[in-house]
C-alpha positions as CSV (number, residue, x, y, z in Angstrom):
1,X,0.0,0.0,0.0
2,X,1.0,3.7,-1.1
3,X,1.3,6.0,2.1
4,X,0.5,9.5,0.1
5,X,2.1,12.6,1.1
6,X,0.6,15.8,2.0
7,X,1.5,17.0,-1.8
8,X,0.3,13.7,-3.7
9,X,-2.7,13.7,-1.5
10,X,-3.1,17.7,-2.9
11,X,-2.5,17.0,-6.8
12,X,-5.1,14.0,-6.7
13,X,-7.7,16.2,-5.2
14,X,-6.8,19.0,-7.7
15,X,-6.4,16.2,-10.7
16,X,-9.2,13.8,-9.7
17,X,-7.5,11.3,-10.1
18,X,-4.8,8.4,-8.0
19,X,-1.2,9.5,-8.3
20,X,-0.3,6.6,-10.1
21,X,-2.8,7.2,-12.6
22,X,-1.4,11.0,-13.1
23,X,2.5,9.5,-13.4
24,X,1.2,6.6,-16.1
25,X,-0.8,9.0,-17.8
26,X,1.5,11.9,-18.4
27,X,4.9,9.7,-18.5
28,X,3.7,7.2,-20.5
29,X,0.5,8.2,-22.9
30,X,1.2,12.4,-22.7
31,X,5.1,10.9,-23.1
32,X,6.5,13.8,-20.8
33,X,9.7,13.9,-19.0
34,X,9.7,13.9,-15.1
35,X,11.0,16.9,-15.4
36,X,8.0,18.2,-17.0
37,X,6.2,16.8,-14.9
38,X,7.7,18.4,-12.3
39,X,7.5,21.5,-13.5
40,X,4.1,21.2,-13.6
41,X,3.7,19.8,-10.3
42,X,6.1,22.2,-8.5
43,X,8.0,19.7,-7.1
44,X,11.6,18.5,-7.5
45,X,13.0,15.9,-10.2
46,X,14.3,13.9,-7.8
47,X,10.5,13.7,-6.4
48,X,9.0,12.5,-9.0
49,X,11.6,9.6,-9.8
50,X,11.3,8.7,-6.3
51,X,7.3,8.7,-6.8
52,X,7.5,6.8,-9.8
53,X,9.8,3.7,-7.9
54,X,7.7,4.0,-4.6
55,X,4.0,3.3,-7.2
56,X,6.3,0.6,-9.2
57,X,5.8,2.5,-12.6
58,X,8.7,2.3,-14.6
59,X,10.8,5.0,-16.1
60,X,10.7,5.4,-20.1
61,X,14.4,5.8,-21.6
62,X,15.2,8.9,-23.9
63,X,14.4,7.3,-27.4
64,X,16.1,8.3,-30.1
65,X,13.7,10.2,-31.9
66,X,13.3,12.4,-28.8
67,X,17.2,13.7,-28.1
68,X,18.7,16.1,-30.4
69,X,21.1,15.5,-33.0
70,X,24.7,14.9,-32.9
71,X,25.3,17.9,-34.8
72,X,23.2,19.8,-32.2
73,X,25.2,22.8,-31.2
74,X,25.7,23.0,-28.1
75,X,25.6,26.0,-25.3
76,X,29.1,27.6,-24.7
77,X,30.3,27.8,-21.2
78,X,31.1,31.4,-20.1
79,X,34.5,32.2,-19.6
């Protein structure tokens, strides 16, 4: 059994829906990074990885398709 926080308890009642739902649906239909999906929760990364172990849902890899090219340029670093 899931013991919910105080803030999974708050985005189900603001979502309608089980936390597990929310992390299936936008991980792995909607196809959104945790990080966007913390973004959108206001919560940390490292939140949302840890929700997604303790509800047994497992993480998608970066496909292909989805990281940029190899001839991507990339951000200098300042001096």
């Amino acid at each position: 059994m899931l013991i919910r926080t105080p803030t999974m308890q708050r985005l189900e009642a603001k979502y309608g829906k089980p936390i597990e739902e929310l992390l299936v649906e936008m991980h792995h239909i909607q196809r959104r990074s945790l990080s966007e999906i913390a973004a959108e929760f206001g919560i940390t990364h490292a939140a949302v990885s840890a929700w997604m172990q303790r509800c047994g849902i497992p993480v998608r890899r970066v496909s292909v398709s989805e990281r940029p090219p190899a001839n991507f340029p990339q951000r200098k670093s300042a001096p």
